[in-house]
C-alpha positions in Angstrom: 0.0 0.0 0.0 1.4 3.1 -1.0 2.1 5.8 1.9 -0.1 8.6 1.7 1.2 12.2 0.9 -0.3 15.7 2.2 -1.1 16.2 -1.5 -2.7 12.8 -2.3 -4.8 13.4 1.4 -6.0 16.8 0.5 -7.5 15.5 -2.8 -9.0 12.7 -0.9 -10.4 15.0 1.8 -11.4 17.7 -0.7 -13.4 14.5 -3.0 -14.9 12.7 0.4 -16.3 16.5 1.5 -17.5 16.6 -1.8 -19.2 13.4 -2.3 -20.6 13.1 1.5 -22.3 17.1 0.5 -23.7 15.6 -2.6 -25.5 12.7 -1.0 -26.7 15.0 2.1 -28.2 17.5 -0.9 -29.8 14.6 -3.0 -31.6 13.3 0.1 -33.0 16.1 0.7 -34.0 17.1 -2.3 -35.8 13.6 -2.4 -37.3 14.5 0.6 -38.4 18.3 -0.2 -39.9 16.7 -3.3 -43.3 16.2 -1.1 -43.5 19.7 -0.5 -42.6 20.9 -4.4 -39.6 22.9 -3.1 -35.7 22.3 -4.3 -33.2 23.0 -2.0 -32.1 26.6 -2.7 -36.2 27.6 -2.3 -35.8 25.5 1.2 -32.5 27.8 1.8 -34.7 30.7 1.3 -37.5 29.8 3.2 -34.8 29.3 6.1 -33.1 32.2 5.6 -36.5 34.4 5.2 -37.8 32.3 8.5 -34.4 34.5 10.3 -35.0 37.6 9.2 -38.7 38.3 9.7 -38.6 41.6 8.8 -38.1 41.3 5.2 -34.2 40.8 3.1 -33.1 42.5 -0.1 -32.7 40.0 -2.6 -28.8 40.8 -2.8 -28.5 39.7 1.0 -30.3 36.4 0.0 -28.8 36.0 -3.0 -25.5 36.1 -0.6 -26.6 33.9 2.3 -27.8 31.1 0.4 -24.4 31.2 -2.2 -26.6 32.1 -5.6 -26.5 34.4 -7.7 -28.7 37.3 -7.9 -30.6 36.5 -11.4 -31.0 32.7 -10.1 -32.3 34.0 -6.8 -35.0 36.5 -8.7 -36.4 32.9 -10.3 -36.5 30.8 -7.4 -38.5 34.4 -5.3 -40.9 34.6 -8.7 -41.8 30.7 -8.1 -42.2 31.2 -4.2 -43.7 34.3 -4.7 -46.7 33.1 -6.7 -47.1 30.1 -4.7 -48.1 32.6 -1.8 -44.5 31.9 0.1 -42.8 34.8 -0.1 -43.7 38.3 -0.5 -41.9 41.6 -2.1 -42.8 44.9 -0.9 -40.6 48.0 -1.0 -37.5 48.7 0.8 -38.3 51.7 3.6 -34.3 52.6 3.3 -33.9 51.7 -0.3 -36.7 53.2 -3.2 -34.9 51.0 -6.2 -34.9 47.5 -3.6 -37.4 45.4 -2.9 -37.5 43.1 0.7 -38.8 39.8 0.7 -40.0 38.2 3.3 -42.3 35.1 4.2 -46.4 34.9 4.7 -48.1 32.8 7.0 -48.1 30.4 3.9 -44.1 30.5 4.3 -44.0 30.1 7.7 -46.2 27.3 7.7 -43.7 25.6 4.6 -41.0 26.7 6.8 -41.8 24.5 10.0 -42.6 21.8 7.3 -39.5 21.7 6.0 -37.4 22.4 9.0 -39.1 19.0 9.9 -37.9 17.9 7.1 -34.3 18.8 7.7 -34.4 17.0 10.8 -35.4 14.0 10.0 -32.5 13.5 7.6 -30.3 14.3 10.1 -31.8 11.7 12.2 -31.6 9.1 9.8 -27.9 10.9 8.4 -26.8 10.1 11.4 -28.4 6.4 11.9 -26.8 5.4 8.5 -23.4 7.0 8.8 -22.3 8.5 11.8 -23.5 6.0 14.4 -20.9 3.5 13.1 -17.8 6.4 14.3 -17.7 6.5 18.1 -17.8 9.2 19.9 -13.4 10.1 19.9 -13.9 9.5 16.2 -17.2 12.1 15.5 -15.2 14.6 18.1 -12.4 14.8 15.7 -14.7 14.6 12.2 -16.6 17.6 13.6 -13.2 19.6 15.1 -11.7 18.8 11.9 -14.4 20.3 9.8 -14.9 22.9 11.8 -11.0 24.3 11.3 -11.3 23.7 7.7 -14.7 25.5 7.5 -13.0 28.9 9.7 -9.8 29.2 7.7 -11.3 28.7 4.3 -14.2 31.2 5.9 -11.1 33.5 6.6 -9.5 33.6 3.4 -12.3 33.7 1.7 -12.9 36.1 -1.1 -16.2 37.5 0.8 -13.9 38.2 4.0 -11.1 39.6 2.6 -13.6 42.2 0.9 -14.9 43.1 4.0 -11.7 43.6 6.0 -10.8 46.4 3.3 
């Protein structure tokens, strides 16, 4: 068996972060299906469910990782399910705030219900066969990776200027 190098391990960390996000994603999605939502509309409805009072569609557009023309579509479709409402921004004549209904916030504990339950099952498939040393350094691992890529990420760096 050939030793393994810091190069060959971050490609093999970088794939298996990769491949584990994908499965997580297409669960859900599965699951969501029942409720007609894909994830990013589920990502909005979460995100909306934060900030009651109402988000520009750049903030969303940011929060959820989407670009802003992508993010108009997925608010349209919401919207004319009766999910999501626009109305104008009090600080901002040219912006427009979305934010949930009662319809939304009804999806939203739906969904968040949802979420849940693949986690439960996530971790009765997958992480119950790590024990507990082995799931403390998974999640301290991640967790390091996730605040230094955070840190040199393009979005920080812009706002340290």
């Amino acid at each position: 068996m050939k030793p393994v190098t810091v190069n060959d391990a971050d490609i093999q960390i970088g794939y298996l972060i990769f491949e584990v996000s994908k499965l997580i994603r297409r669960q859900f999605e599965e699951e969501a299906k029942a409720f007609g939502l894909t994830l990013q509309q589920s990502r909005v409805i979460g995100f909306l469910h934060k900030h009651p009072s109402g988000q520009s569609q750049a903030s969303i557009a940011c929060a959820i990782d989407s670009d802003p023309m992508t993010l108009s579509g997925i608010l349209d479709r919401l919207e004319k399910r009766g999910v999501v409402e626009r109305g104008p921004d009090p600080s901002d004549s040219r912006a427009k705030l979305a934010k949930l209904t009662d319809v939304g916030e009804e999806l939203f504990v739906q969904v968040r219900a949802v979420g849940e339950g693949i986690g439960r099952r996530l971790h009765e498939r997958a992480l119950s066969h790590l024990d507990q040393s082995q799931l403390d350094t998974l999640i301290n691992g991640l967790t390091v990776i996730r605040d230094e890529l955070s840190a040199t990420s393009p979005d920080q760096k812009e706002e340290t200027k």
